[in-house]
N, CA, C and O of each residue as an XYZ file, in Angstrom:
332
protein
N      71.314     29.453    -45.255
C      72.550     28.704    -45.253
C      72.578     27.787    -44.022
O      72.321     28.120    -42.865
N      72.908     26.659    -44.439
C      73.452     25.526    -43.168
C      74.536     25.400    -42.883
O      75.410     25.070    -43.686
N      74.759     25.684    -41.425
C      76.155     25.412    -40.343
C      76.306     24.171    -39.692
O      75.830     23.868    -38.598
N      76.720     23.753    -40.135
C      77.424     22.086    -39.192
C      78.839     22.552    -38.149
O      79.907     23.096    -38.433
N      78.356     22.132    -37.057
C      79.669     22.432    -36.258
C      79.678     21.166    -35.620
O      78.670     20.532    -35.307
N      81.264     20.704    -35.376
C      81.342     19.173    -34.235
C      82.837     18.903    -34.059
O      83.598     19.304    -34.940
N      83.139     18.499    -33.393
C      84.562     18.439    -32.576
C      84.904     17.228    -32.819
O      83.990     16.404    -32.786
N      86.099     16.808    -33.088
C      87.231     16.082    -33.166
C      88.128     15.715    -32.237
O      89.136     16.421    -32.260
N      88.123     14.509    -31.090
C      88.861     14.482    -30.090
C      89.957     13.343    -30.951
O      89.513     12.269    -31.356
N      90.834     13.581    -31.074
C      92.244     13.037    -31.821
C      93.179     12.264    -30.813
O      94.230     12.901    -30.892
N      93.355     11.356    -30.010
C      94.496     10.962    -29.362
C      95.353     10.081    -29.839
O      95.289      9.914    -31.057
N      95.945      9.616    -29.400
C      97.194      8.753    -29.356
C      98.205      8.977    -28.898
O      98.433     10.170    -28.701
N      99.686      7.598    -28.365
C     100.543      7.863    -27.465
C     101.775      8.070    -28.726
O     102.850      7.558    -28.411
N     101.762      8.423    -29.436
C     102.545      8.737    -30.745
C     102.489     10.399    -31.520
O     101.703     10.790    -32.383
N     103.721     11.220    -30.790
C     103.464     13.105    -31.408
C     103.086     12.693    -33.363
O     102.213     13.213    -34.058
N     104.035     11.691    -33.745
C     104.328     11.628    -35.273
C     102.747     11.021    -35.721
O     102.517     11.418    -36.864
N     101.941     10.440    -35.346
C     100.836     10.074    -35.487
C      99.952     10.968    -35.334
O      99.230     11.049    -36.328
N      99.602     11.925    -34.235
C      98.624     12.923    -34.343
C      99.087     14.005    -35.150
O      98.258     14.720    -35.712
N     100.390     14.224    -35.284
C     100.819     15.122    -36.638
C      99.758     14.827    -38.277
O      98.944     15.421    -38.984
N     100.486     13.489    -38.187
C      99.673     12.897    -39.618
C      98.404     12.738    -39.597
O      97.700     13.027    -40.564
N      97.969     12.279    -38.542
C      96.256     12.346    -38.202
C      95.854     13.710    -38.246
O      94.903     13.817    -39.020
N      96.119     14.593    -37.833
C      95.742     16.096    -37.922
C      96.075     16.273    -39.479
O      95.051     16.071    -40.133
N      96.818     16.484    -40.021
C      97.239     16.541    -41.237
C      96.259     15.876    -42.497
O      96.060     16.494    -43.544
N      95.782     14.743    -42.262
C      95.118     13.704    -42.983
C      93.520     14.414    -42.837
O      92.781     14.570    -43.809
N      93.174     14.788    -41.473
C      91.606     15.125    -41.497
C      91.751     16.592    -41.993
O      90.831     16.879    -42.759
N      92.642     17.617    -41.782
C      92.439     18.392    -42.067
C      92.497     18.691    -44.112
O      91.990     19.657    -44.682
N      93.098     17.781    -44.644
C      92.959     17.251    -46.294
C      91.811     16.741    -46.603
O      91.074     17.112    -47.517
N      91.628     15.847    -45.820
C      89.869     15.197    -46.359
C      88.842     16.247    -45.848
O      87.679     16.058    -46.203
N      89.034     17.033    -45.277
C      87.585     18.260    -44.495
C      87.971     19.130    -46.180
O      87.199     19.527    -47.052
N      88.810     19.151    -46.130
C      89.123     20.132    -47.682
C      88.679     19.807    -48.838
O      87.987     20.506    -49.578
N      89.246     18.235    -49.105
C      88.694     17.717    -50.709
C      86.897     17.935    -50.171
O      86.084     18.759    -50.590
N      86.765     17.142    -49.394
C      85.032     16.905    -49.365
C      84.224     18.372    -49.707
O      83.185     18.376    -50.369
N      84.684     19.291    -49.306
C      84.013     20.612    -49.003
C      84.468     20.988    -50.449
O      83.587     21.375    -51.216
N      85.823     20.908    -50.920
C      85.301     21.293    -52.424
C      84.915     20.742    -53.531
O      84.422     21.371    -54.467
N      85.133     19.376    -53.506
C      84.615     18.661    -54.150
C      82.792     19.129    -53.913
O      82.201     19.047    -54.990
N      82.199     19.420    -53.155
C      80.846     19.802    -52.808
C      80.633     21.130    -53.003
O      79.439     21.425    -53.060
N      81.572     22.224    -53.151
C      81.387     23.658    -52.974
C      80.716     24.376    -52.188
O      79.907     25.296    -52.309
N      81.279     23.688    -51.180
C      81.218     24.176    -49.582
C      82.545     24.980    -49.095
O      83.650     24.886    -49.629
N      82.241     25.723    -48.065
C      83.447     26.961    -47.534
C      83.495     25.561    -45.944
O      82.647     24.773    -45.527
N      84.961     25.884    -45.504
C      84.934     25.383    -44.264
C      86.070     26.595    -43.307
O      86.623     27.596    -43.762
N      86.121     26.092    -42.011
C      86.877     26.528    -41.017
C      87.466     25.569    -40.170
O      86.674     24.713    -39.777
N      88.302     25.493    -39.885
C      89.046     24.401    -38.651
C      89.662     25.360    -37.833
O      90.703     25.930    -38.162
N      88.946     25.604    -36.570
C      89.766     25.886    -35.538
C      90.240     24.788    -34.342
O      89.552     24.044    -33.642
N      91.416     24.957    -34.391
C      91.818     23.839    -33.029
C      91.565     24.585    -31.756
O      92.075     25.689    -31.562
N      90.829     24.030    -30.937
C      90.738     24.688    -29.617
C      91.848     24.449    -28.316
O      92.052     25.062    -27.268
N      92.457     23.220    -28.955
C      93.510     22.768    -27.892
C      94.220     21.885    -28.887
O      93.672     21.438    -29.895
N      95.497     21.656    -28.537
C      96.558     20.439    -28.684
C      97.693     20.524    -27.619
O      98.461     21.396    -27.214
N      97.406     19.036    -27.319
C      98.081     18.525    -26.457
C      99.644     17.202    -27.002
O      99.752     16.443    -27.965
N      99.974     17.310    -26.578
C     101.823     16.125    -26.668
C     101.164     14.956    -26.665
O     100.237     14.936    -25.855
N     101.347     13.797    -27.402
C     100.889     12.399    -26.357
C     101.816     12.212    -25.681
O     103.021     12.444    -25.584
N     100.349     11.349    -24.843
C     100.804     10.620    -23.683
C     100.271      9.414    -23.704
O      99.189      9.315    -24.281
N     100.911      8.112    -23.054
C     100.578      6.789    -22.778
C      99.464      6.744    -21.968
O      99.416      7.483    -20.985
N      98.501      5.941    -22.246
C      97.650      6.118    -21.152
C      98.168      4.927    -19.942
O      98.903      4.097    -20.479
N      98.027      4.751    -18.961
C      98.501      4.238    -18.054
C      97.546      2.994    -18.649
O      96.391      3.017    -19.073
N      98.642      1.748    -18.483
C      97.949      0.367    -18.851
C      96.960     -0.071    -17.819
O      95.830     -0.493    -18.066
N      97.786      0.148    -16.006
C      96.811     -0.634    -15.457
C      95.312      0.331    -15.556
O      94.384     -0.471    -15.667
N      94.978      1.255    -15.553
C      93.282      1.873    -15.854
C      93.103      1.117    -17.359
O      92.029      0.516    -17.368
N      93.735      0.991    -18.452
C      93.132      0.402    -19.272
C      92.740     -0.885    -19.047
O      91.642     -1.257    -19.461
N      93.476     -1.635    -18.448
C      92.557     -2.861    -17.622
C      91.669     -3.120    -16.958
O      90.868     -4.054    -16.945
N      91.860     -1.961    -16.176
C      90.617     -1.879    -15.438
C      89.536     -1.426    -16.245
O      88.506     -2.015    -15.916
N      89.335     -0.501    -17.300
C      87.969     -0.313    -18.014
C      87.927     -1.188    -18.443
O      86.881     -1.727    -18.080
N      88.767     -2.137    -19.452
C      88.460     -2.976    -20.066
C      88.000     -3.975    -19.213
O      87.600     -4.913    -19.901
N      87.847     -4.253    -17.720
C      87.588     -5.066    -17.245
C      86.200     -4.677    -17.117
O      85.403     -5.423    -17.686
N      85.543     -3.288    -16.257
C      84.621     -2.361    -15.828
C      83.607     -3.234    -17.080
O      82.917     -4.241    -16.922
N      83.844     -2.386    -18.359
C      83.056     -3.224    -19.628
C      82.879     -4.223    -19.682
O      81.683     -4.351    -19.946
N      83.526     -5.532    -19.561
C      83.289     -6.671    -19.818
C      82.372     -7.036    -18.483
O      81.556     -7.910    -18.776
N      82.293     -6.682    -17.329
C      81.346     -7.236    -16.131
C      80.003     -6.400    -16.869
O      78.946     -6.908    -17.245
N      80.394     -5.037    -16.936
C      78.842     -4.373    -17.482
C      78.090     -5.089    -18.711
O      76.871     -5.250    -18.779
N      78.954     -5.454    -19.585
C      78.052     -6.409    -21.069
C      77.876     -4.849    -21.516
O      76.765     -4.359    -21.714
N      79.187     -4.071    -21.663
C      78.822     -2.892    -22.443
C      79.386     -3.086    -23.618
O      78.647     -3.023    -24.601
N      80.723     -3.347    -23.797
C      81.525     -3.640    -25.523
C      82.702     -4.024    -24.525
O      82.974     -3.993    -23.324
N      83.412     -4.534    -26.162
C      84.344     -4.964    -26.002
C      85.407     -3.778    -26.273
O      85.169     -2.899    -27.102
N      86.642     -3.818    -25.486
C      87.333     -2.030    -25.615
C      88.713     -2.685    -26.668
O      89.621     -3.448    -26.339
N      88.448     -2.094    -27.896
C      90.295     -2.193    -28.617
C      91.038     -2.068    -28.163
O      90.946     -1.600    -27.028
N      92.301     -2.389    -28.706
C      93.234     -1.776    -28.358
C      93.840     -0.535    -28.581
O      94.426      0.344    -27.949
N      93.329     -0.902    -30.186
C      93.620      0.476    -30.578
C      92.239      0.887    -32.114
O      91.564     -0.051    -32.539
N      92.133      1.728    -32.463
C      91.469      2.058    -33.470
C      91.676      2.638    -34.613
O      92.518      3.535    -34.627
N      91.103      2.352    -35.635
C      91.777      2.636    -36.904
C      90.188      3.381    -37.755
O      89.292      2.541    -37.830
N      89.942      4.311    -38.150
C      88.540      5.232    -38.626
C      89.025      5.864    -40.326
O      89.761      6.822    -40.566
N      88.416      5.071    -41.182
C      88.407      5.274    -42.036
C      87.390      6.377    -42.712
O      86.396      5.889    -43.251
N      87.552      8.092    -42.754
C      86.954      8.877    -42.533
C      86.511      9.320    -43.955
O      87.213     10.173    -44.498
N      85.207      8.741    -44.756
C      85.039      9.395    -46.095
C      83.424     10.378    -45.594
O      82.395     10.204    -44.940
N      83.863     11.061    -46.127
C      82.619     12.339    -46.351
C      81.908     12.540    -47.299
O      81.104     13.472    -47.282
């Protein structure tokens, strides 16, 4: 038998958003696995409240990146998760 294990770091500055985001992955980990007839487990190891991330550090990485020629940083992200 094969075990896949891998972690899920979930943020945002919105409680009603990581509700539904938690909610949403934990439905698609479900259809996929039975649609496949696979067994799964979700343990959360932590949840945390959001929080804002402080704008001026987001400037500053976003600045950090743009001198490095590493990427360009979103604002925000949107992951359309099919399995």
């Amino acid at each position: 038998m094969t075990e896949v294990e891998f972690t899920i770091d979930f943020r945002s500055p919105s409680n009603e958003i990581l509700a539904d985001g938690d909610e949403r992955i934990r439905k698609l980990i479900a259809q996929t696995c039975d649609r496949r007839g696979l067994s799964h487990t979700i343990d959360a190891t932590e949840s945390a409240p959001a929080v804002e991330m402080d704008l001026r550090l987001c400037d500053r990485l976003k600045h950090a990146g743009t001198l490095m020629h590493v990427c360009t940083i979103p604002e925000s992200l949107q992951v359309d998760l099919t399995l």
